[in-house]
C-alpha positions in Angstrom: 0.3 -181.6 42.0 -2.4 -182.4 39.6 -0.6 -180.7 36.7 2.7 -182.7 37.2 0.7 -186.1 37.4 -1.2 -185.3 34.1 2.2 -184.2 32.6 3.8 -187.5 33.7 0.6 -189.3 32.6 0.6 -187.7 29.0 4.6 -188.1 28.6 4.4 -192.0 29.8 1.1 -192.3 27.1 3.8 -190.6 24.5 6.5 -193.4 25.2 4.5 -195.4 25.3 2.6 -194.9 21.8 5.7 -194.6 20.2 7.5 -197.7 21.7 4.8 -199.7 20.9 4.3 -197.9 17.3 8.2 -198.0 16.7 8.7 -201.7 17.7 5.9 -203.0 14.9 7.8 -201.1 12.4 10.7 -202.8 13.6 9.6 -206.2 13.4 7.6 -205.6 10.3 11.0 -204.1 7.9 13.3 -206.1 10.1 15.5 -203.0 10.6 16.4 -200.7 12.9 14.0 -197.8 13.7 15.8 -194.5 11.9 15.0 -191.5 9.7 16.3 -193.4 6.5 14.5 -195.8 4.3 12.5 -197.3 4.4 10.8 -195.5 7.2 11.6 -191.7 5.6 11.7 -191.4 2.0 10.9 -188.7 0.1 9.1 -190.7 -2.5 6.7 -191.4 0.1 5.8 -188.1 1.8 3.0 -188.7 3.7 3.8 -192.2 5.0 6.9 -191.0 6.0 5.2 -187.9 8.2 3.1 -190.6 9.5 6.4 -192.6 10.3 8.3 -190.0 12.2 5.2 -188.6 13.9 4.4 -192.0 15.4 7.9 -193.2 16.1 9.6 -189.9 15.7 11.4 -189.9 19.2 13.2 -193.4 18.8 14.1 -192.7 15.2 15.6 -189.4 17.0 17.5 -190.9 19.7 18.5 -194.1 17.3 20.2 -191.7 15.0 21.7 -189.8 18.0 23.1 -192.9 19.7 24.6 -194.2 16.3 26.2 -190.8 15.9 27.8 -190.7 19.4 29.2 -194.4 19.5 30.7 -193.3 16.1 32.5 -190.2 17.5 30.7 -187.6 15.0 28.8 -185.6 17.7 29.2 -185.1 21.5 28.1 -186.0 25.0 26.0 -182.6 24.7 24.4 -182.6 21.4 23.4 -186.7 22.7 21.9 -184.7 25.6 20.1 -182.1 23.8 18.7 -184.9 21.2 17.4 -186.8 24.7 15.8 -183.5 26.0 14.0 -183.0 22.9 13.1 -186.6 22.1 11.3 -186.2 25.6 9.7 -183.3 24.5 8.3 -185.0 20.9 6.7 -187.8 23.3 5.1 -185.7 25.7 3.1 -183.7 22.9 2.4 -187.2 21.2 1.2 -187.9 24.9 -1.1 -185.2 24.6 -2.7 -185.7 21.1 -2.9 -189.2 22.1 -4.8 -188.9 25.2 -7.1 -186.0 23.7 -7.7 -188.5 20.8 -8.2 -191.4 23.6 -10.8 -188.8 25.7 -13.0 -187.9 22.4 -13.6 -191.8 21.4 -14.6 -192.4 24.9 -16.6 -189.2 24.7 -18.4 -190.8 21.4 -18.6 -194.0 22.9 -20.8 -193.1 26.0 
């Protein structure tokens, strides 16, 4: 049981990163979160890296949803973009908790 609790820890941690990461970029370009400008350019390579692998999993499932309320991709692919936005935010969830344990480590 200890190894689903830490894998429902870390993927919670991943959400919860990203949410919090994706909303600031939000509110600070006043658009919606997405793998287009300004977030993802390819004038700006590393910023955009840094971009998707904060927020990555929102811009994913933004971009999905859009897609599917516009008809050009099915119930399944939708699905499939869920499943591995889920995936993206559980290894965030682990870097980010690994990064969390070392700064405490430094700390004490």
């Amino acid at each position: 049981m200890g190894a689903v609790a830490l894998t429902c820890f870390a993927l919670l941690a991943g959400l919860t990163f990203c949410g919090v990461l994706g909303s600031a970029m939000e509110l600070a370009t006043r658009q919606r979160l997405s793998f287009r400008e300004p977030f993802v350019s390819p004038h700006h390579i590393v910023r955009s890296l840094a971009a998707a692998a904060a927020a990555g999993p929102f811009m994913l499932i933004n971009d999905a949803l859009e897609a599917w309320r516009s008809g050009r991709v099915s119930t399944l692919f939708l699905l499939s973009c869920a499943a591995s936005a889920l995936g993206w935010a559980l290894a965030t969830g682990i870097v980010a908790v690994d990064l969390a344990r070392r700064a405490a480590g430094f700390l004490s």
